[in-house]
DOMI-895587 format. One line per field, with one value per atom (N, C-alpha, C): residue in three letters; atom name; x, z, y. Coordinates in Angstrom, 2 decimals. Atoms other than C-alpha are relative to their C-alpha. Example, Ala and Ser with C-alpha at 12.3 -4.5 7.8 and 13.67 -1.06 7.14 Angstrom:
<nodes>
nuke ALA / ALA / ALA / SER / SER / SER
guse N / CA / C / N / CA / C
c1 0.89 / 12.30 / 0.90 / -0.82 / 13.67 / -0.77
c3 0.00 / 7.80 / 0.00 / -0.06 / 7.14 / 0.73
c2 -1.19 / -4.50 / 1.20 / -1.19 / -1.06 / 1.09
</nodes>
This chain:
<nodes>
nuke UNK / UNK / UNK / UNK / UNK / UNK / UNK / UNK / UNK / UNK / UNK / UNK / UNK / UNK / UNK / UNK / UNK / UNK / UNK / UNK / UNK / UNK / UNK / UNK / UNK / UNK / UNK / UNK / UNK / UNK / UNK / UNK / UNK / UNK / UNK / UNK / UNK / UNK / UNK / UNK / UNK / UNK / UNK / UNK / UNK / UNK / UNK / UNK / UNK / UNK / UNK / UNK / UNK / UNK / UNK / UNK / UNK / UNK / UNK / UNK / UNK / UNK / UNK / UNK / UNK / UNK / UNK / UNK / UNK / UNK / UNK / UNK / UNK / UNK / UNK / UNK / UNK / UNK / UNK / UNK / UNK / UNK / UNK / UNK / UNK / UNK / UNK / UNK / UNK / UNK / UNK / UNK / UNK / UNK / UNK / UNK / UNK / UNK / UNK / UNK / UNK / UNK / UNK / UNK / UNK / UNK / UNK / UNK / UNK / UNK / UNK / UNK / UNK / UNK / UNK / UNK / UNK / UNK / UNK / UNK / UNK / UNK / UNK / UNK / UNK / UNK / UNK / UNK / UNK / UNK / UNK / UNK / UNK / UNK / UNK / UNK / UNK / UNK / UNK / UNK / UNK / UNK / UNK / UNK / UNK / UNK / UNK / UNK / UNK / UNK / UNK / UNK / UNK / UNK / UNK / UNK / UNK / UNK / UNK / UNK / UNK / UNK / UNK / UNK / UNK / UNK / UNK / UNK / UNK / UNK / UNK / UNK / UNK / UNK / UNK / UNK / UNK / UNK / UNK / UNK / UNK / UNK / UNK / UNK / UNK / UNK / UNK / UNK / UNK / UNK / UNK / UNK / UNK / UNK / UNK / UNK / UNK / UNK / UNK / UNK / UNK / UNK / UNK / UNK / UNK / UNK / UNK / UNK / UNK / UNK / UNK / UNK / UNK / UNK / UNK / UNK / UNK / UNK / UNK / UNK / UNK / UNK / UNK / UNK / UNK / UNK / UNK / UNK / UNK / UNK / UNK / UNK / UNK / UNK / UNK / UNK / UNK / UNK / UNK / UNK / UNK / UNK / UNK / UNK / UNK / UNK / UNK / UNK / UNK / UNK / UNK / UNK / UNK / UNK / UNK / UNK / UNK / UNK / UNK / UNK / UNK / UNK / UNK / UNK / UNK / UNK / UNK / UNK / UNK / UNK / UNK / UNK / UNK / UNK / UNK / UNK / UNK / UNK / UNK / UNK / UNK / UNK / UNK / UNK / UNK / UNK / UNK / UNK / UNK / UNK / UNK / UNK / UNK / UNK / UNK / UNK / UNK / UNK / UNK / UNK / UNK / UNK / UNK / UNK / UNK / UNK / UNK / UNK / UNK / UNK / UNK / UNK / UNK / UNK / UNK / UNK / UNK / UNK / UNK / UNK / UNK / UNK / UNK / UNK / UNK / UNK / UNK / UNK / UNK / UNK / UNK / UNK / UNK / UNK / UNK / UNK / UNK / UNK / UNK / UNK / UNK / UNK / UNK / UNK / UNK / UNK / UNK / UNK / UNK / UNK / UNK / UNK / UNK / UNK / UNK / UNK / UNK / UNK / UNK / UNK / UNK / UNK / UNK / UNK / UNK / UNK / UNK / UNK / UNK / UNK / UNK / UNK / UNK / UNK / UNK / UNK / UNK / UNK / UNK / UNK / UNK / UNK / UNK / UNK / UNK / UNK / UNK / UNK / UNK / UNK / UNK / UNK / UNK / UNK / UNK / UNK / UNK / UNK / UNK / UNK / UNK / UNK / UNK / UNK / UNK / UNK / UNK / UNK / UNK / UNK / UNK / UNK / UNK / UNK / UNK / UNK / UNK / UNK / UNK / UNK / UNK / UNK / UNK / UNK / UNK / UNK / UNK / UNK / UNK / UNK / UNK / UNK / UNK / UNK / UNK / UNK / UNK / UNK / UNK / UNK / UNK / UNK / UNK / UNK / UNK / UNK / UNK / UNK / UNK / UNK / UNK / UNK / UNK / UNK / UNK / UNK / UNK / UNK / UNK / UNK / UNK / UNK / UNK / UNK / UNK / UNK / UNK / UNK / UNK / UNK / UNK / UNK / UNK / UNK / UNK / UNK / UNK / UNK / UNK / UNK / UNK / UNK / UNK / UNK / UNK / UNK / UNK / UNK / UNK / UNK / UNK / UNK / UNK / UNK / UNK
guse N / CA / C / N / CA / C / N / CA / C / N / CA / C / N / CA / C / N / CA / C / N / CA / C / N / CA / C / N / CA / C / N / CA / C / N / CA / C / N / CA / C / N / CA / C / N / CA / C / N / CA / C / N / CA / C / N / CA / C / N / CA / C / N / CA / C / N / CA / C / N / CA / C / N / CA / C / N / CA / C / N / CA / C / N / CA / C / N / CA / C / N / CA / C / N / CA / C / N / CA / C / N / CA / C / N / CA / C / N / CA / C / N / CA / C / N / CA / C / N / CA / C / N / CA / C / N / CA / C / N / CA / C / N / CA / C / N / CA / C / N / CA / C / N / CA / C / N / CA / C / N / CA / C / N / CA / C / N / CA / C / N / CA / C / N / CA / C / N / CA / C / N / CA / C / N / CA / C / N / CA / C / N / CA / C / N / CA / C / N / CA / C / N / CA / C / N / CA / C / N / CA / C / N / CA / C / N / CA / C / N / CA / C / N / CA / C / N / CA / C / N / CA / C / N / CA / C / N / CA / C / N / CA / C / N / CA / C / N / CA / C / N / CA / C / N / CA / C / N / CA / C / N / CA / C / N / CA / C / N / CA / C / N / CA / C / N / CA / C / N / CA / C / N / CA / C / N / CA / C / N / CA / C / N / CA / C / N / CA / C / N / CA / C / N / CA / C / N / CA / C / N / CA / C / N / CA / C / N / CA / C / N / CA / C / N / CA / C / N / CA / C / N / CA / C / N / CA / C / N / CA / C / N / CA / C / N / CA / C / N / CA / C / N / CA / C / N / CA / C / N / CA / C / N / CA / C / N / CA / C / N / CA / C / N / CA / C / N / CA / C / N / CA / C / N / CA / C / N / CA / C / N / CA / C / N / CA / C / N / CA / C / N / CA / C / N / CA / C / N / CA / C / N / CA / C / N / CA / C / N / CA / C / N / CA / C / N / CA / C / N / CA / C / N / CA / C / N / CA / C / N / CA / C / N / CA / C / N / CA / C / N / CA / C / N / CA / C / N / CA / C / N / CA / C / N / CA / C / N / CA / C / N / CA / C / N / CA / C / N / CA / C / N / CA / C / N / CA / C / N / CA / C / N / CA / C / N / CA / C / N / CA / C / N / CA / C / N / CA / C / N / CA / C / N / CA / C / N / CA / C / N / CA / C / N / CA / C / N / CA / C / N / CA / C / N / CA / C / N / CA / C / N / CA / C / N / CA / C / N / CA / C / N / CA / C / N / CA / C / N / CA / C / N / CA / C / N / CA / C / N / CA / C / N / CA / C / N / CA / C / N / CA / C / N / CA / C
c1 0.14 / -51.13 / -0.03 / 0.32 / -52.59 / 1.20 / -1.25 / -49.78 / -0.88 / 0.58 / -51.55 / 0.23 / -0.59 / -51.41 / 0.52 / -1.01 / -49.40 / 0.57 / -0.77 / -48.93 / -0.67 / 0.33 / -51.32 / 0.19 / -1.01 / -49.59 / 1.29 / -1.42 / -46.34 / 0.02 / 0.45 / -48.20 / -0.07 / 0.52 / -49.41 / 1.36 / -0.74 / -46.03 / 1.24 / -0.61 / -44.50 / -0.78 / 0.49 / -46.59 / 0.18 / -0.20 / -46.04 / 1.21 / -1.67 / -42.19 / 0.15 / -0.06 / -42.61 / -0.68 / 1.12 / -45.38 / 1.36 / -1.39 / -42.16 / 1.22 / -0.81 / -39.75 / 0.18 / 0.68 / -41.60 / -0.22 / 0.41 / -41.99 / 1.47 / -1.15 / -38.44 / 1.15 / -0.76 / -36.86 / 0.26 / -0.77 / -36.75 / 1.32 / -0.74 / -34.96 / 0.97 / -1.53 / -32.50 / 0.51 / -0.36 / -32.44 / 1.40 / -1.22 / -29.68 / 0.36 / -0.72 / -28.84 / 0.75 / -1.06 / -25.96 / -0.46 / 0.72 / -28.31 / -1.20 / 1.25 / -30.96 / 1.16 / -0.79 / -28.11 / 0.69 / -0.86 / -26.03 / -0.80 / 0.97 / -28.86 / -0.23 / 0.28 / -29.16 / 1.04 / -0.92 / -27.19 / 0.74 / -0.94 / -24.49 / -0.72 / 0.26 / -26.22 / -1.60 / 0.67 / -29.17 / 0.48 / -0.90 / -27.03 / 0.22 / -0.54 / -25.74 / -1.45 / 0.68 / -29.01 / -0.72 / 0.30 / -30.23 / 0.56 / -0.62 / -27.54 / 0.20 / 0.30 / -27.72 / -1.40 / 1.20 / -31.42 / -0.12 / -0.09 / -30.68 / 0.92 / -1.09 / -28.04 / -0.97 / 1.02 / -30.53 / -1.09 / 0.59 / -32.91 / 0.09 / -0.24 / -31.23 / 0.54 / -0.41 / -29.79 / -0.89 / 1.67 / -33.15 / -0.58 / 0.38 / -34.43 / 0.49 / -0.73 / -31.22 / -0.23 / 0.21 / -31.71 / -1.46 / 1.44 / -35.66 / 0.18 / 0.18 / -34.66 / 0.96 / -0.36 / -32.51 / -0.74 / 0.96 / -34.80 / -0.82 / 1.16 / -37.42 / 0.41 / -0.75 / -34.74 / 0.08 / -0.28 / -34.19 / 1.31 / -1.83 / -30.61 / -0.29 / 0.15 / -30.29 / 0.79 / -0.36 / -30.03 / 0.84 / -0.36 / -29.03 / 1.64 / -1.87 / -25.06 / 0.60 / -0.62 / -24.65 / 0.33 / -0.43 / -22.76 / -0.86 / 0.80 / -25.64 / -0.81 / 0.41 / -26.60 / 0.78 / -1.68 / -23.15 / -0.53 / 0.09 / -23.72 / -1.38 / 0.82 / -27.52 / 0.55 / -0.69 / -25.72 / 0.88 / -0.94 / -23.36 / -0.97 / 0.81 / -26.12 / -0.56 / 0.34 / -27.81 / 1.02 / -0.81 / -25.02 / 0.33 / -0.02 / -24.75 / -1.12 / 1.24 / -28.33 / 0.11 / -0.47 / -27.60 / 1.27 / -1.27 / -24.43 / -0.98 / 0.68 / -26.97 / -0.80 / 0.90 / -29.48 / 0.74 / -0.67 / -26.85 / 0.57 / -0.33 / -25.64 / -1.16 / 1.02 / -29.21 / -0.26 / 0.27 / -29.70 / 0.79 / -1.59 / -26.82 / -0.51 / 0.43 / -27.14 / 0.27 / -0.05 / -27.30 / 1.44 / -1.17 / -23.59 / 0.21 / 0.22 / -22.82 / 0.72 / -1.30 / -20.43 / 0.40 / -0.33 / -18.06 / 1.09 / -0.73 / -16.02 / 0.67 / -1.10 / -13.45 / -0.22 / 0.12 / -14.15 / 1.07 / -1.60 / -10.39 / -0.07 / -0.01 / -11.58 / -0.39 / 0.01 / -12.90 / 0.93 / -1.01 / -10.12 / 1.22 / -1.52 / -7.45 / -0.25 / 0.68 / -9.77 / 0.39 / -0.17 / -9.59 / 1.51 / -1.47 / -5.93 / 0.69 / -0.63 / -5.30 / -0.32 / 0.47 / -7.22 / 0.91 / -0.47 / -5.25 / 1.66 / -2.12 / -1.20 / -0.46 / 0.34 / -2.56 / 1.08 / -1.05 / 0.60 / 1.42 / -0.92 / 3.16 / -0.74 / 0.21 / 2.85 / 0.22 / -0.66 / 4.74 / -1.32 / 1.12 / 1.81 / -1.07 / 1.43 / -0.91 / -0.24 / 0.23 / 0.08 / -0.19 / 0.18 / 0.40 / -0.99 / 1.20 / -3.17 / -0.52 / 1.09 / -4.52 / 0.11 / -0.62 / -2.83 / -1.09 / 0.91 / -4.69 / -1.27 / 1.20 / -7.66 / -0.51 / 0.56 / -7.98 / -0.12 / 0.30 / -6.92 / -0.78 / 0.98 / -9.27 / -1.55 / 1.36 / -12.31 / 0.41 / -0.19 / -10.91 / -0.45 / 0.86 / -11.28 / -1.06 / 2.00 / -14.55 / -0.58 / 0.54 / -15.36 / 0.22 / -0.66 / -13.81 / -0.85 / 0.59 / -15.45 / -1.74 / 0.98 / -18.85 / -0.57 / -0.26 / -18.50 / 0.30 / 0.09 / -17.91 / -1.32 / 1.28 / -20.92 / -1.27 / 1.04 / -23.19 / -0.13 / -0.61 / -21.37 / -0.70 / 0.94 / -22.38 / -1.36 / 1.06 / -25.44 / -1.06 / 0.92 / -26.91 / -0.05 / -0.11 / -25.53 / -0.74 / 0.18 / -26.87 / -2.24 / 1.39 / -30.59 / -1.23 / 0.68 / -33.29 / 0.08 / 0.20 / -33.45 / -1.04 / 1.41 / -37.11 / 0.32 / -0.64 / -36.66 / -1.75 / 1.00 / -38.84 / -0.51 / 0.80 / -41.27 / 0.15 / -0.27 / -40.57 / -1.47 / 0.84 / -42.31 / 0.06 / -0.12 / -43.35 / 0.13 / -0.20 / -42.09 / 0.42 / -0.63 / -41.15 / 1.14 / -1.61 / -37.44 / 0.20 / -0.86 / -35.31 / 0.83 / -0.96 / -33.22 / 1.15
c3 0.76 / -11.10 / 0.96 / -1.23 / -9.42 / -0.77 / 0.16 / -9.11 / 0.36 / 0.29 / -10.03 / 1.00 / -1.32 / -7.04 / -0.48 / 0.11 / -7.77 / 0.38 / -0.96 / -4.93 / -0.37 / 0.20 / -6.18 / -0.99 / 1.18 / -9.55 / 0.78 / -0.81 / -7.45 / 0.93 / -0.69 / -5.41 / -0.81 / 1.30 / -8.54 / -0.32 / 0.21 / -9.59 / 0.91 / -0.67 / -6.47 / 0.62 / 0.14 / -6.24 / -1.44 / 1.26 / -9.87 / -0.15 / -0.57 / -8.98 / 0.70 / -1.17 / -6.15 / -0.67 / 0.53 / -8.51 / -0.94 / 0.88 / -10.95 / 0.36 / -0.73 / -8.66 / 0.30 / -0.43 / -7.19 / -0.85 / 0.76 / -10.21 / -0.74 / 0.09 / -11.47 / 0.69 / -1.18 / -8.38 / -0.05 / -0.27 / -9.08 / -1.16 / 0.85 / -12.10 / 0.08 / -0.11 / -11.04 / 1.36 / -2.02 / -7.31 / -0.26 / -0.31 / -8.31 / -1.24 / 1.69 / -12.39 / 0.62 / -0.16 / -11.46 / 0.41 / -0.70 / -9.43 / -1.57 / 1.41 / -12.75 / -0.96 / 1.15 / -15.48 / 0.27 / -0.05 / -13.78 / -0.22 / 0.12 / -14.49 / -1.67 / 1.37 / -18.24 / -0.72 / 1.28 / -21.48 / -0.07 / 0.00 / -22.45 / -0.89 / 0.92 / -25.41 / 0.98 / -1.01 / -22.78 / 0.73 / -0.89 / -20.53 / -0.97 / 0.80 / -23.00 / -0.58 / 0.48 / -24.09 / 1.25 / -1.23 / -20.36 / 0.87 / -0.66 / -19.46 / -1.31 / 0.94 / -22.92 / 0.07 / -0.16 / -22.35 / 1.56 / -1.19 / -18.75 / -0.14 / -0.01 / -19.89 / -1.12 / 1.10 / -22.80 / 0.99 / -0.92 / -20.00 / 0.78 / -0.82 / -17.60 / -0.81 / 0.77 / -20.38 / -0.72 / 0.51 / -22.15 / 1.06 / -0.90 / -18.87 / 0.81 / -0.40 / -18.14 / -1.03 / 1.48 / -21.89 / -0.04 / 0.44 / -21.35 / 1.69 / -1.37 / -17.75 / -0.54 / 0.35 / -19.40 / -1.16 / 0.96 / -22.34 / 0.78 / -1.37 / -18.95 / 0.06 / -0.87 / -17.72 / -1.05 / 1.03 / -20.93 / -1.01 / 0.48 / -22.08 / -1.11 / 1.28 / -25.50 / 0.41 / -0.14 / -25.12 / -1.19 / 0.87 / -28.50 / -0.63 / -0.25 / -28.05 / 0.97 / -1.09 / -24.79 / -0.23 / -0.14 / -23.99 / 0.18 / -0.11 / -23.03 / -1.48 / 0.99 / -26.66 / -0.49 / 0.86 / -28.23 / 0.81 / -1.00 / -25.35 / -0.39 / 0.38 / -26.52 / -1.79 / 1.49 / -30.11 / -0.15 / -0.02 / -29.34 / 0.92 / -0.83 / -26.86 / -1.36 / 1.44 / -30.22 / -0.77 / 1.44 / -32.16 / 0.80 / -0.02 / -29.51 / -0.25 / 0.46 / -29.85 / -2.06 / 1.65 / -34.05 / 0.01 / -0.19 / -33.04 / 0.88 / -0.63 / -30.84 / -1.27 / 1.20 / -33.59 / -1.17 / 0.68 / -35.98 / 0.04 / -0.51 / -34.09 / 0.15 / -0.10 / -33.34 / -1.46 / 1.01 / -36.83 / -1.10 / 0.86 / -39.51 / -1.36 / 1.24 / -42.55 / -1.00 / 0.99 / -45.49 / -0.88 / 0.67 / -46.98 / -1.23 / 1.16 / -50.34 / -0.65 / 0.83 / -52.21 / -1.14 / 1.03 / -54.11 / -0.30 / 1.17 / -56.95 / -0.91 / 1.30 / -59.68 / -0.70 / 1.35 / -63.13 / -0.69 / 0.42 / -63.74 / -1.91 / 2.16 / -67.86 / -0.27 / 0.46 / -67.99 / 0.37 / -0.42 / -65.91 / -1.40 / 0.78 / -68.40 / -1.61 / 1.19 / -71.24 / 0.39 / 0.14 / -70.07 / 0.09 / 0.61 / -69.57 / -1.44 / 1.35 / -72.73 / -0.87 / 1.08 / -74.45 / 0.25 / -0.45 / -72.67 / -0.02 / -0.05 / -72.87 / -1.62 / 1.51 / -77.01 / -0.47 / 0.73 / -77.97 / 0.25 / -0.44 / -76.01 / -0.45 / 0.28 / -77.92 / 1.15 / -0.13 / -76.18 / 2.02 / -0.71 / -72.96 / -0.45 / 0.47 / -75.20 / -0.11 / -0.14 / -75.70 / 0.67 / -0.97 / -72.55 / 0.92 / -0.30 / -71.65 / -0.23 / 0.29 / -74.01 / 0.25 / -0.43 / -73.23 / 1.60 / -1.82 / -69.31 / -0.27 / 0.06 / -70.77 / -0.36 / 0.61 / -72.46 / 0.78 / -1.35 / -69.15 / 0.72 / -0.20 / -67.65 / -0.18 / 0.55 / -69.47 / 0.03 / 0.25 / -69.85 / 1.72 / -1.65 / -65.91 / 0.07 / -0.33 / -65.50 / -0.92 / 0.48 / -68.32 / 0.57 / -0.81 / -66.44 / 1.45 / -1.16 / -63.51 / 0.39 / 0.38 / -64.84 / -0.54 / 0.10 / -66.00 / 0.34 / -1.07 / -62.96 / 0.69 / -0.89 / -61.54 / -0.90 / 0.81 / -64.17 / 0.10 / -0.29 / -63.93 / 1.54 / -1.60 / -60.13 / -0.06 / 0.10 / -60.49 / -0.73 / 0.57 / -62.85 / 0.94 / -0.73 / -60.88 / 1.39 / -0.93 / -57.82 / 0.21 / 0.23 / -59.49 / -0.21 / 0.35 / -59.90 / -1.25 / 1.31 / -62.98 / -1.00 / 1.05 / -64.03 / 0.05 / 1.07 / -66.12 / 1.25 / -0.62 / -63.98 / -0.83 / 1.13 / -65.96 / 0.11 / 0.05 / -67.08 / 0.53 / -0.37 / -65.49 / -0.73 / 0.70 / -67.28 / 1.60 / -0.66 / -65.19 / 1.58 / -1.26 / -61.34 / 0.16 / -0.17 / -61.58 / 1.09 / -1.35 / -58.88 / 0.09 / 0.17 / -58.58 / 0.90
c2 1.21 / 58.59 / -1.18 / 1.23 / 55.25 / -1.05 / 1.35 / 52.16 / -0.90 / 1.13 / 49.04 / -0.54 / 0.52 / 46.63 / -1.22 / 1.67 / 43.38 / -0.30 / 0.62 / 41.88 / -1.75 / 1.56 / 39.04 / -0.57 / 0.58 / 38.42 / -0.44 / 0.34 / 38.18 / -1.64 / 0.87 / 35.93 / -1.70 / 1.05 / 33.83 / -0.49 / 0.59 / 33.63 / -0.76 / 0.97 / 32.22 / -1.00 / 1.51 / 29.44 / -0.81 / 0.35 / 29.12 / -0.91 / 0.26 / 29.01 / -1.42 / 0.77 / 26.56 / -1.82 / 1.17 / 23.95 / -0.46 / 0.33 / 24.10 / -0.48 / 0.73 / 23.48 / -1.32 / 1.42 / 20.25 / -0.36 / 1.06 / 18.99 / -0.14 / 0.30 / 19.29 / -0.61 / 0.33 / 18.44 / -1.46 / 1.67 / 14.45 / 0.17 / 0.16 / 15.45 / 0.56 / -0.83 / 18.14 / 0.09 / 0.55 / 17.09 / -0.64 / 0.37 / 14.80 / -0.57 / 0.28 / 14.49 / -1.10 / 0.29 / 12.58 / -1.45 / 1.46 / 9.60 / -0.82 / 0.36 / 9.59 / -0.21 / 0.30 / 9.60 / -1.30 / 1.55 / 6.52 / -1.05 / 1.37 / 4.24 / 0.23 / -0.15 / 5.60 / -0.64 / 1.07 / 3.79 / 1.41 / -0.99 / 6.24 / 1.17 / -0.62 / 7.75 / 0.80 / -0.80 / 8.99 / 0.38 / -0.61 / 10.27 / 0.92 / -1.55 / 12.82 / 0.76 / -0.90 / 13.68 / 0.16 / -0.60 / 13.99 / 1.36 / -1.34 / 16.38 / 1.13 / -1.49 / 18.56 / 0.03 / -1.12 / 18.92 / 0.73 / -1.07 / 20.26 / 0.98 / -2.03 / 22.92 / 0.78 / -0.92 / 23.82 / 0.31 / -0.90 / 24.44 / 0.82 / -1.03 / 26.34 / 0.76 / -1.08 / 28.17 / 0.90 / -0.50 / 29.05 / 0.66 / -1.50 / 30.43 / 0.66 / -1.69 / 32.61 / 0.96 / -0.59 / 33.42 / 1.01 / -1.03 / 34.64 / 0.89 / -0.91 / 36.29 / 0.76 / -1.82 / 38.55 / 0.76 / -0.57 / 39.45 / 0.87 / -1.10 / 40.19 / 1.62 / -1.22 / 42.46 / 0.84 / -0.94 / 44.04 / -0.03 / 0.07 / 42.92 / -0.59 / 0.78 / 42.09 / -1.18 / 1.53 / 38.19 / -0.62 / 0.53 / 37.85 / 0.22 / -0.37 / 39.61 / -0.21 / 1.01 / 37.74 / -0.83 / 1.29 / 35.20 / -1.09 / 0.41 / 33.38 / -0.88 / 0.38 / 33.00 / -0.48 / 0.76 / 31.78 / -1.27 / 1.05 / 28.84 / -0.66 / 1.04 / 28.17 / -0.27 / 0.36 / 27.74 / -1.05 / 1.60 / 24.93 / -0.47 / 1.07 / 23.27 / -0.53 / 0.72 / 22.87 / -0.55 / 0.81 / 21.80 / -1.62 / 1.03 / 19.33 / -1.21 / 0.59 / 18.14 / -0.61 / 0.94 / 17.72 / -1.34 / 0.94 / 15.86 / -1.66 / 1.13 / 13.41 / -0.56 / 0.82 / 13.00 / -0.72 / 0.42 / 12.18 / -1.35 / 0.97 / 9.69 / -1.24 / 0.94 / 8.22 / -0.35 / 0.33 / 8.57 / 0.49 / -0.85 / 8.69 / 0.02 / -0.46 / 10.34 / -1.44 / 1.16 / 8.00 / 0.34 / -0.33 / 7.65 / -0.52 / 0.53 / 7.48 / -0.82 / 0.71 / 5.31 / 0.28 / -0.84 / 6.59 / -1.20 / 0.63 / 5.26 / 0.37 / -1.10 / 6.17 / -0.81 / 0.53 / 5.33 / -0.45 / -0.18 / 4.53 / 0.23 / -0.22 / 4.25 / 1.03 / -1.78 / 7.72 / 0.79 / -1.29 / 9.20 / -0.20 / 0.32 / 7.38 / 0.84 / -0.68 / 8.87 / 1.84 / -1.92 / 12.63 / -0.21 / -0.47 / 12.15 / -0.49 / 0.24 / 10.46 / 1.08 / -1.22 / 13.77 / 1.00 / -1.45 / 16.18 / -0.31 / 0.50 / 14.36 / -0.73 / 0.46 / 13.30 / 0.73 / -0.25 / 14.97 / -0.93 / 1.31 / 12.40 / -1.27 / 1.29 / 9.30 / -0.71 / 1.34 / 6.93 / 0.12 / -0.61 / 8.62 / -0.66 / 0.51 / 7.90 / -1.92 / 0.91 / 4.51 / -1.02 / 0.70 / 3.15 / 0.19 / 0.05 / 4.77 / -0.81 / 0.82 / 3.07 / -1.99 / 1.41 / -0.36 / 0.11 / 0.00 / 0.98 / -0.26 / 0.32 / 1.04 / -1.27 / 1.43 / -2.19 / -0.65 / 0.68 / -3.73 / 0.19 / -0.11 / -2.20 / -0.55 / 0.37 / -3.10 / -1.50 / 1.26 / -6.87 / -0.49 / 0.78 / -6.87 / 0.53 / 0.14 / -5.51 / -0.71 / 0.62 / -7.81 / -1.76 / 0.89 / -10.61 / -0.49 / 0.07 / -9.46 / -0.08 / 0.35 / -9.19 / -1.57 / 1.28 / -12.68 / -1.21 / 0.95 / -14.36 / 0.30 / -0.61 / -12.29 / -0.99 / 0.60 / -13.98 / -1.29 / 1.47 / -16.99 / -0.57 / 0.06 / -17.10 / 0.33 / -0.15 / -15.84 / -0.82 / 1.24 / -18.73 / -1.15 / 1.16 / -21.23 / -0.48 / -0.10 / -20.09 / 0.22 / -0.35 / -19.50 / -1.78 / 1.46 / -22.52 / 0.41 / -0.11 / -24.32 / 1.01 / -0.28 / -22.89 / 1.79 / -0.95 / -19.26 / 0.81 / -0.80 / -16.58 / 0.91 / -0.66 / -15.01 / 1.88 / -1.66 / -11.24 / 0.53 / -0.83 / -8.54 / 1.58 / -1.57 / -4.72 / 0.72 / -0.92 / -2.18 / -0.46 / 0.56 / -2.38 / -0.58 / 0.80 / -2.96 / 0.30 / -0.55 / -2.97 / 0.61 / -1.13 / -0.17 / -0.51
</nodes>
């Protein structure tokens, strides 16, 4: 049986090696000289995309070799490089948060349904609730109040549809 000759694939790939080298080399020559000139938030994503690279191609040089890459250690490690990459984007860009609120007049309502056998309970719900509603009616009523005052005299003509949410 004839053995293929590949000495000039070998060849191919150490010039390959060498074109890759020289072209990485401003960047991993001296991390440390390129990151001190970066804002803080590039700096962290300068040095997690250089461990996600050298980790990615220890990750496909043992696949070469044959080692399952995916029950190495190697792989646990590209799994938090990504979680730090979500942790960057998050930061560049933060989820939209929601605002939350308690209905205090519906909560006083489910417990007034569920303690409806203690009077002297029920009555001082409902005493909560009235107060309640008297200040958000209170409070709605300065909002309106402000809100005329703060509007020109002339009455802006209604529009169909296109509210503002």
């Amino acid at each position: 049986m004839d053995v293929p000759d590949i000495t000039p694939s070998l060849e191919k790939l150490n010039v390959d090696l060498d074109q890759l080298e020289a072209a990485l080399k401003p960047v991993l020559g001296d991390v440390g000289d390129v990151s001190s000139k970066l804002p803080l938030l590039d700096k962290a994503k300068l040095y997690v995309m250089v461990t996600y690279a050298i980790e990615s191609i220890l990750f496909s040089s043992l696949r070469l070799n044959g080692v399952d890459a995916k029950e190495h250690a190697i792989f646990t490690e590209l799994t938090r490089v990504r979680q730090y990459f979500e942790k960057i984007q998050n930061i560049e860009n933060p989820p939209q948060e929601r605002e939350q609120t308690v209905n205090k007049e519906a909560a006083a309502r489910f417990i007034r349904s569920d303690l409806a056998d203690d009077e002297a309970i029920k009555q001082k719900l409902t005493e909560l609730i009235a107060r309640e509603k008297a200040k958000a009616e209170a409070k709605e009523e300065k909002k309106r109040a402000a809100d005329s005052s703060s509007e020109p005299t002339a009455k802006r003509p209604k529009t169909k549809g296109n509210k503002k949410k």
